[in-house]
Every structure is written in C-alpha cells, then in structure tokens.
N, C-alpha and C positions, 0 to 999 in steps of 0.2 A: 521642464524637468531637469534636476541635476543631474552633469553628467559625473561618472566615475569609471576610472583605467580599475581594471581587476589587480588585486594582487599579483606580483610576479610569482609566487607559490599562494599557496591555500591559506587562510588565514589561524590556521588551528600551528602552523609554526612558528608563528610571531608571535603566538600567547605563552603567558606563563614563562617557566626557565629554558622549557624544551623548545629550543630554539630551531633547531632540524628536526630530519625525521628520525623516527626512534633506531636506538641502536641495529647494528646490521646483525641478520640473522642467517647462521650457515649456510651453504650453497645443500643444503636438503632439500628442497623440494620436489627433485624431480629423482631423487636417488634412492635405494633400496626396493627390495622385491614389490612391498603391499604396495608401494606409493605409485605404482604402475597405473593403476588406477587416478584419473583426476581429482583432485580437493575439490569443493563444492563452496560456495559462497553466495548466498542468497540476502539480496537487499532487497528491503523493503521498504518505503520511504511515504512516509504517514501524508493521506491526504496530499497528494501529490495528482493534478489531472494534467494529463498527457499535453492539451491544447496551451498549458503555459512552459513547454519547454522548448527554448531556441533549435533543439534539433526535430522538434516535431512542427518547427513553422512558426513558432514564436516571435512578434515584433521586438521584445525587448532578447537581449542576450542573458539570458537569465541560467543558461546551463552551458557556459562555455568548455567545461569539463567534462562532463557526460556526456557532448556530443564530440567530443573527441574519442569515447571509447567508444561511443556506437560508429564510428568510422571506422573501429578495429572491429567490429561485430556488427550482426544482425538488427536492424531495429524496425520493430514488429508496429506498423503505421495503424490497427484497427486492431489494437486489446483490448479485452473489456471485462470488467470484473465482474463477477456474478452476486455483486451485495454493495450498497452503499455506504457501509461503516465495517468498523474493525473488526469485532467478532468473526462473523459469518462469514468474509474478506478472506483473513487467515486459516480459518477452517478448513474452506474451500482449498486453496492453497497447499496447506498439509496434506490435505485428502485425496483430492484429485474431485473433489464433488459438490455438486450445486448444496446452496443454503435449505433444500428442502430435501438433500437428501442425506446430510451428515447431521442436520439437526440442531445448528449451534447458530442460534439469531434471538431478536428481543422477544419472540414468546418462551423461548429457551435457554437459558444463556449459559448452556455448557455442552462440549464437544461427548459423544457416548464414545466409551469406547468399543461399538460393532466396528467402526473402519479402522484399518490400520491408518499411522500417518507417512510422511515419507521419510522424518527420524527414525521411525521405526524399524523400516523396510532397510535404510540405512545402516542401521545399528547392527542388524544382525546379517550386514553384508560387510560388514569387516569397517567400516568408517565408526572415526570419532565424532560423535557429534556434539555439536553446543550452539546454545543460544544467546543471544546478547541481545536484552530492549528494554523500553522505561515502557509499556504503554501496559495498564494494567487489564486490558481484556487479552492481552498474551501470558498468558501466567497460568501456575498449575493450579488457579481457583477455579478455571476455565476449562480445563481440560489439555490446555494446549503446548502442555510440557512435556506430553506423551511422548518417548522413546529419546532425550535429549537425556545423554549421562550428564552434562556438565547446563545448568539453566539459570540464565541472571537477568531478574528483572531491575535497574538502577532507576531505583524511584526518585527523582528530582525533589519529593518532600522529604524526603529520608537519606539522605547522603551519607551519611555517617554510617546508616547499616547496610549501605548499598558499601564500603569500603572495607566495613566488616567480611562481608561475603566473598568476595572478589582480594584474599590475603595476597598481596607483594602484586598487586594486579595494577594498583593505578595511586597513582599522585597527585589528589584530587584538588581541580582549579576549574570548576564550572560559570561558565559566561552564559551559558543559553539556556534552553529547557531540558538540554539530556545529552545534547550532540555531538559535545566535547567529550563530553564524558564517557559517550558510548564509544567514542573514536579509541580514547587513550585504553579501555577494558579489551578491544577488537585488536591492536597492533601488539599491547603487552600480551593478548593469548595467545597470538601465533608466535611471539617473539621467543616464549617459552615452551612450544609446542617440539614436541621430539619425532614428528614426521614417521615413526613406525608403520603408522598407520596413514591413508587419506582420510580428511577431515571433511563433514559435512559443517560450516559456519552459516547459522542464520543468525541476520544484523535487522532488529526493527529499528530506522532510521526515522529520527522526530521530525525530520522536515518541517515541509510548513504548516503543521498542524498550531493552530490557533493554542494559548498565547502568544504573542510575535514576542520574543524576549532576543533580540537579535545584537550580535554584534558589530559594532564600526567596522567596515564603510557601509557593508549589506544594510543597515538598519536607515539607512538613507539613501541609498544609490538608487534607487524608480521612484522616491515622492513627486510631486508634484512641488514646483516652484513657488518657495515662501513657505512650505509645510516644514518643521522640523520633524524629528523623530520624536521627541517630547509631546508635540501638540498632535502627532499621527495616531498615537498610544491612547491619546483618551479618545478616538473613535470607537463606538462599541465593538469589540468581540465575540459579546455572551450573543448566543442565538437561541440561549429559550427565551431572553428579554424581547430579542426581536420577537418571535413568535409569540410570546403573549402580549407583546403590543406597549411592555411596560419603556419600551423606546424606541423611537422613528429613526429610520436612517433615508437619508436622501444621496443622492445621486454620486454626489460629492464623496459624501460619507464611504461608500462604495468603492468610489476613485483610487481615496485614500487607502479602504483597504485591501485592495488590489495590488497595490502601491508595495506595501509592507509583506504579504503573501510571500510576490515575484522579491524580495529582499531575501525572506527565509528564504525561499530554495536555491537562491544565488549561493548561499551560504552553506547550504547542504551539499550544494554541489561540492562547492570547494569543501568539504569533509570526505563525500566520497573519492574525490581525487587524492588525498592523503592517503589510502588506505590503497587502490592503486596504486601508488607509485610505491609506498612500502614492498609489494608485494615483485611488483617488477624489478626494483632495487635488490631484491633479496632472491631472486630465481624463483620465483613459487609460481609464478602471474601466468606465466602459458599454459601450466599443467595443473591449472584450474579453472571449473567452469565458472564463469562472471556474471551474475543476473543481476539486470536493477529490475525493478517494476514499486508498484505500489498497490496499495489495497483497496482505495479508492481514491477517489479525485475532490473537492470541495465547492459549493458553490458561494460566490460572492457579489451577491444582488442578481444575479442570475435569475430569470422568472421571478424575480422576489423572493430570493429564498437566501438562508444564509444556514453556513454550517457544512452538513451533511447526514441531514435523517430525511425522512419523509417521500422522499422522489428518486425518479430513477432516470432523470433526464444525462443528456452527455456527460455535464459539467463533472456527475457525480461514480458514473461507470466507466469511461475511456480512460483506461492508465497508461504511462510511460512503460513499456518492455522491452528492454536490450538484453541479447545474449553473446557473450565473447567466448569464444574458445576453439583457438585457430584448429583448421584442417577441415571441422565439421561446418562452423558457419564463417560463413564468405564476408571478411572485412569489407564491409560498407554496402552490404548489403539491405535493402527493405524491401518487407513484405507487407502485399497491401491487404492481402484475405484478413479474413476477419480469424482472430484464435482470442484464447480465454486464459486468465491467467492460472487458471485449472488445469491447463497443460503442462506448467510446468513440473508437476511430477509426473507425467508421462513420459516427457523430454528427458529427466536426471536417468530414468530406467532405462531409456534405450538407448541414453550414450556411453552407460555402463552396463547393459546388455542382461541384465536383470527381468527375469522371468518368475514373479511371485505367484504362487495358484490364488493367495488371499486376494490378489487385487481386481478382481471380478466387477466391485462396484465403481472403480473410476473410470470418470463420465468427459475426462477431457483426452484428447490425442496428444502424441508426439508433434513439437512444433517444428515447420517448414525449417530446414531443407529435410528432415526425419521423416515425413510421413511420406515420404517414397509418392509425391504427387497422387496417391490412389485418392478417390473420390470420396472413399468410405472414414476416410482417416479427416478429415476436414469438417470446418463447421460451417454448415450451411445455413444454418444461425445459428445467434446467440442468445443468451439466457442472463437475465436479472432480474432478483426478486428481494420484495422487501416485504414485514412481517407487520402486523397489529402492532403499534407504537406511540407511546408521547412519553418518550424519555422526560423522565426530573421534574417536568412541567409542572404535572397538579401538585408533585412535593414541594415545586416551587415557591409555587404562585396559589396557594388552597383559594385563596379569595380573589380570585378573579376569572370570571368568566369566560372560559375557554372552549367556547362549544364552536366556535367559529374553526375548531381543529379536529371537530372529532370525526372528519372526513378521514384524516391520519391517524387517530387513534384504532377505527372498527373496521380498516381496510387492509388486506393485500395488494397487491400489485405484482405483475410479471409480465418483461420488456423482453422482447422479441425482438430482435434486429436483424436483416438481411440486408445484402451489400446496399441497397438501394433505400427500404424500407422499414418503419419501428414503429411497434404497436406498443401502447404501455396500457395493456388492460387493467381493467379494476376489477374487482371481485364486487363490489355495493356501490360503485358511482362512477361518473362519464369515461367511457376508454378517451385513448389519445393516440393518433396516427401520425407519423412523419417522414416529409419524403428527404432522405438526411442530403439526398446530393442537392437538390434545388434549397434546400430550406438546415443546412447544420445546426444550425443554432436552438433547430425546433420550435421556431414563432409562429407557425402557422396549423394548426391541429384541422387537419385537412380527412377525418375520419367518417364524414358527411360525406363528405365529396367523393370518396375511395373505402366506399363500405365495403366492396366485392375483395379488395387486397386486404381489409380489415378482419373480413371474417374467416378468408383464406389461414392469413397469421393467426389466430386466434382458435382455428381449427389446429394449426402445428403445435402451440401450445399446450391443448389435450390430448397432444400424440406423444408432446415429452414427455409429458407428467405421466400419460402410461406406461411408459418404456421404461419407471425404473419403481423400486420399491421406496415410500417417502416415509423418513424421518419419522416417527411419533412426535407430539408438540408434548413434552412433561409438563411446560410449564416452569421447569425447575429455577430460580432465583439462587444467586450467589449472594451469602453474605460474607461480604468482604469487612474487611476490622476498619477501624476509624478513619487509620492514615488512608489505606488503600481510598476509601470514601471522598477522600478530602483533594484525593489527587485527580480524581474522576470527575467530581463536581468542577473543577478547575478545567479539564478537556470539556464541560458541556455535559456532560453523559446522566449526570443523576441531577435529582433536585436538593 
C-alpha cells in the first residue's frame, strides 16, 4: 500500500486562490443577550459507517481530524441509525422518529407535515436556522426544508444556479462532488452572519458517498500498490449494475473499492477540520454545539452487497456520533450503551431547556451524559427498518430478469439490536439472528440455534410497533425536474 504524511493543514487551503482560511470574523460569538444561548452545528456526512473511522478502531488512519475533536467531546461507540438510505435517515433525524412513524421512506418518499422538525421547534425559539447540502432527497421536494428560513441545496450538476442562489456567498472552484463547495457556502455564511441571534446550521456533508471524484493525495493515499487512481476509477461504482448482474465484481474489485471509499472520507475529514478551526479561530467554537454523525454507513462487498439499499446489516446502520460542547460532555469521553441518532433532537432540547407540548411523538431520548442515568431514558434496543424497494432497477434494466431480487422488492424488514444480540426479521422470508459480540461482522445467522432469544426479540418488536401511532404509507412519489433526475441517477437512486 502507498504510504502518504497528511497535509499539514486540510487540503481545501491549498486549492484555488484561498490560500488560508477564510477572512476572520468579529469576536461575536459568544456576545450579546440572544446569543446566550448556544449556535448549533449539525453534520452529517453521507454514507459514512462508524467501523471505517480511525477513532472508532480503524486500521487505516483515515480520520485523523475528527478524532481529534472526539478527544475534545463525547464519542457515542454504539449509534445506529434507524434507516439505511437518506430520506428516512434525515427524517428521522429532524423529527426525532423512527421511519415508520414520520413516514418518509421508498414506499413514501415525503416527510407529512403531522410532526414538527427540530428547525422548526428552533425557529420559533429564537435561532436562525439554515441548511447547506448537495444530496437531493434533502430538499423542499421532500419535505425536508420544513422550518429552515435560509435552504441551499448546491447541486453539483447545476453550479451555476447553485451560485445564483447563494449571491456574494461563494467563489466557485469545485474539485470533488460538492465538498468544496459546501465548505466555501458554510464559512462564507457564518462569515457574514450578524450573531443577533444563535444559529441552528445544518451541513449535509458528501463524504464518501459514491462517485469517488477525490482529490490529490486522498485520491491515492489507501490503494493498493501498482493501482493508480486512473486504473481504481474504472472499478464499478454503479450498484444497480451489481445487482442486476449486468457486472461481476471480485474480490479485488472490492479491495480497490475500499481503497477509494477510506480516501473520500480522509478528505472529508480534512473539510470538516476547515470549518473547525474556522470557527475556534473566530471565538464561536465553544459556544456551539458540535455534531458529526451520519445518516448511514455503505456497504462494500460486504455479504455481497454494494451500495446501500436492501439490508440492514452493521455495515449499513452503525454511524459515527460525536458531540462537543464543553461543560456538558466530558472531553474524551465514550459511551458504549447503544443510542439512535434520533436522539439527537432530544439532546439539542434539553441542552437548551426547551419544553414543546407538540413534541409528544418523539421516540428518541436525551443522549448520555443528559439522560440523568434513569433507566427509562435509555435504549434498551434499537430499531431499523427498511421499506418495499428496487430502487431504478426495473427503469434500469426493463429487459433483464430480475426476479432473483424480488426478495427486496415485496419485503420489510425490522432490526432489533440489544447490547449482545440482533434480529433482522423479515415480514415474507427467512429472519436472521446475531450474536454481535462473538460474531460483528454478522457471518453466522445463528437463528436456528437461538430461536428462544429470536422469538423473544421479535416479541419486542410487536411491543414497539404498538407503543406508537404508524405513519400512513401514501404511496406519494416526487417528481423531481430533469436535472434533479439526472443528479439522482448519478447517486444510484433512480433508473
């Protein structure tokens, strides 16, 4: 494997003219009456799973930045998102609630508005809020620009009306699929920000969401020796090709794209350290709360699978969750209980001491050190569900035989996991049991063997699903305009 020394700063200073970081911005952060209150800063970083980052245990050093700030905060060792793809992910997230009970997944593909979000809940507590992301299932076609006065999605196919949108915002010189770009729209909006108010920021971060479009060194720094970056690029990406079979990938093939993956988020990383160090440069950083997580994690040859639709094994629900924000969480701290990243709008409420009567339907708690140890405030499991699906496929591929999927097209699924154990029932075909301490990786579906804990778990499952009121399925379909289409088919997502 080649080796590579990290940049001595982040690689987003050395592009283009902006040679440092962005101009300094008043010592406001921490001053005036409203601003008493904390800034809020939510990342989220695409396709991103927890087991490829150097501070979650990772062999390669692939986030040597982000685990420097989880050494200044909290980092959560057992989160897990309750959806394997973006929609239902972010949903979740806003809402504070499982995919079956806000309603916004591939049999539905838009949020209602019965729940509040945590923009919302925001907004009419005195915070600015705004959104910054390129990934077009976050957008108001979806529902999920609900209570965001200021909303920018920078579509990587559309740059020019993404600069439109964003006037005196940014200087546009994009190397990657968004990342730069999301960078330079997130330091110019705080750069300009007049602090009257504490701000709610959420950042959808592209990470290593497939295409790899990566820059020097990241675009090479984990191949495999004699691989160039040129020759890494034409291993397949597309996973509906995997999945219809219209191309093999071997082992290799795999290697390689593991290879490139761990590159993107080396590189993400260093993004999100830019924007860090901006913020501590400038006084803002302590008297803001700091979140990374992500929405889901991806798999690459995993069980044989590629992407991230269909399953609900680790690869695809354990995300990376760090919280900074000195006084409340304990610098370097980890917590090994299992939390959701559903909690995190419990958490924003009770560190701002927010009491809504509307927020009755959210289903996650305040995360550790907040939930005051009681018993009732913890998850004593967790929850992931995936919907009726074959995304793009049959628009794909009309003439090819794809019945060998329609195990994933006419199924639910809903993953139960306790500190020890994880059921991934099926609603029409074989469950799947795992004992995650003997077996992480989930090789062994030991459901035969441990039908008494099987049916146990599978008995709590019909205890969740009663304990709250579920979603209607509409049905409802987004039609998005051409470009939107075009930028989607490019993530995988349509045919």
């Amino acid at each position: 494997m080649k080796m590579y020394k990290y940049p001595a700063q982040p690689l987003i200073y050395l592009m283009g003219k902006d040679r440092g970081p962005a101009g300094q911005v008043e010592e406001r952060g921490q001053t005036g009456r409203e601003s008493r209150r904390p800034n809020i800063i939510l990342i989220v970083i695409d396709a991103a799973r927890a087991d490829h980052f150097s501070c979650y245990g990772y062999r390669r050093k692939t986030t040597p930045y982000i685990d420097q700030i989880a050494g200044e905060g909290v980092l959560y060792k057992n989160a897990i998102s309750p959806a394997g793809w973006t929609l239902p992910a972010h949903a979740s997230i806003f809402t504070g609630a499982y995919p079956s009970r806000h309603g916004a997944h591939s049999e539905s593909l838009f949020l209602p508005d019965e729940l509040p979000t945590l923009s919302e809940v925001l907004d009419r507590n005195g915070y600015t809020t705004c959104a910054i992301c390129r990934n077009e299932w976050v957008t108001d076609a979806t529902g999920l620009s609900r209570g965001f006065k200021e909303f920018y999605n920078l579509r990587y196919s559309k740059l020019k009306t993404a600069v439109k949108r964003l006037p005196e915002l940014i200087k546009l010189k994009c190397l990657d699929t968004g990342g730069y770009l999301t960078n330079k729209a997130v330091i110019n909006w705080i750069k300009r920000y007049d602090f009257k108010s504490p701000f709610f920021l959420f950042i959808h971060a592209p990470g290593p969401h497939f295409p790899y479009l990566i820059p020097a060194p990241y675009n090479s720094m984990f191949l495999p020796e004699g691989i160039s970056y040129r020759q890494a690029k034409k291993v397949n990406q597309d996973s509906k090709k995997f999945y219809a079979g219209v191309v093999r990938m071997d082992e290799n093939d795999f290697r390689i794209s593991k290879s490139l993956y761990d590159g993107a988020l080396a590189y993400q990383d260093s993004l999100i350290w830019e924007i860090y160090e901006f913020l501590k440069k400038n006084n803002i950083l302590d008297n803001t709360v700091f979140i990374i997580t992500s929405d889901h994690g991806e798999s690459l040859g995993d069980h044989n699978h590629l992407g991230h639709y269909y399953i609900l094994y680790e690869t695809l629900i354990k995300v990376p969750l760090i919280v900074r924000y000195p006084g409340i969480f304990k610098p370097g701290s980890v917590v090994e209980q299992q939390v959701q990243t559903l909690d995190i709008f419990p958490t924003i409420l009770k560190i701002l001491d927010i009491d809504d009567r509307d927020l009755k339907d959210i289903q996650g708690y305040p995360l550790p050190p907040l939930n005051d140890g009681e018993r009732d405030k913890i998850h004593t499991f967790t929850f992931a569900e995936r919907f009726k699906d074959l995304i793009g496929l049959k628009e794909s591929f009309p003439d090819i035989d794809l019945s060998h999927l329609k195990k994933f097209e006419d199924d639910r699924k809903t993953a139960i996991r306790s500190d020890r154990y994880k059921l991934i029932y099926s609603q029409n075909y074989k469950s799947e049991l795992y004992d995650l301490v003997n077996d992480p990786d989930e090789n062994d579906n030991i459901i035969e063997k441990k039908t008494e804990i099987a049916e146990n778990l599978q008995r709590e499952i019909e205890k969740w699903r009663r304990s709250f009121k579920q979603a209607k399925i509409s049905g409802m379909q987004i039609r998005f305009d051409e470009d939107v289409k075009k930028r989607l088919k490019a993530l995988g997502y349509l045919g």
